[in-house]
N, C-alpha and C positions, 0 to 999 in steps of 0.2 A: 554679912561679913565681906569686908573688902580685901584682895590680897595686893598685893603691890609690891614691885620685887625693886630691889635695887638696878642699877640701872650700870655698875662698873663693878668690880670685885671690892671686897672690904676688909679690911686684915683683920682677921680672928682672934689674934691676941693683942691685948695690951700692955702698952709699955712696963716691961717683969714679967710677962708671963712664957717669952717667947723661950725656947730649951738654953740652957746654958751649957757650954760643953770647955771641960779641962784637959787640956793637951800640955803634959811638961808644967811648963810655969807657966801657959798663955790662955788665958781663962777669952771666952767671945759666944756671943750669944749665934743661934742659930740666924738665918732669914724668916721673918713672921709667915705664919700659911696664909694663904688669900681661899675665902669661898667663891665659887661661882657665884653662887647666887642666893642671899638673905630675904627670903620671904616675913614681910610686918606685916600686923595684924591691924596698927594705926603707927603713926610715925616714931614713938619710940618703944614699941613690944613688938620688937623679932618672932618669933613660932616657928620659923623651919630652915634649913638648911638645903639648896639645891647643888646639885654636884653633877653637871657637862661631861661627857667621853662624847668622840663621835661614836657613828653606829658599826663599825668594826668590830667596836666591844661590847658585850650583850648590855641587856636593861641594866643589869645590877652590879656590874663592875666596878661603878663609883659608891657603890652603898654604904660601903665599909667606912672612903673617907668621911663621906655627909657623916653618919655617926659617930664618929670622933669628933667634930666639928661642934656636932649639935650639942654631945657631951661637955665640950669646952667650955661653950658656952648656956649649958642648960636649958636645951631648947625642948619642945616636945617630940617633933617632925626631921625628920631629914628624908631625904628622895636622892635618885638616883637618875638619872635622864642619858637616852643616847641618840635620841632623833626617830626614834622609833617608838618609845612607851618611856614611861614610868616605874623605877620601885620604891615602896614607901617602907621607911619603918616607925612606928608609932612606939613610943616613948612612955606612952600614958597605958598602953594595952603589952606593953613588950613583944607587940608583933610586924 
């Protein structure tokens, strides 16, 4: 298996999916979320979601977002990174 990450951020949602929000009569979409970092498997199957804090903030402080992300988009994988370790959560085991 090869992994291969993206190389800039990539917006998460596609055009419709970004939140919509109603204020009075002024209807506007949110700002799209951007990931860190899109791990493929081959150039067009994504598999994971990586999610940058520096190391101020423990391993898994980014966890939460990566799993919404990975959710978004149906991924298996999301991770968490802060320059010190890794935390993973698996998708396929719910751990």
């Amino acid at each position: 298996m090869i992994w291969k990450s993206s190389c800039r951020p990539l917006k998460i949602f596609r055009k419709g999916l970004s939140k919509i929000n109603l204020k009075g009569n002024f209807v506007f979409r949110e700002k799209p979320k951007r990931a860190d970092y899109i791990l493929y498997l081959n150039a067009n199957n994504p598999i994971a979601i990586i999610e940058v804090k520096d190391n101020k903030h423990s391993i898994s402080y980014g966890l939460q977002q990566a799993m919404t992300y990975a959710k978004m988009l149906d991924l298996p994988f999301a991770y968490s990174y802060n320059g010190d370790g890794f935390a993973e959560h698996d998708f396929l085991t719910d751990l």
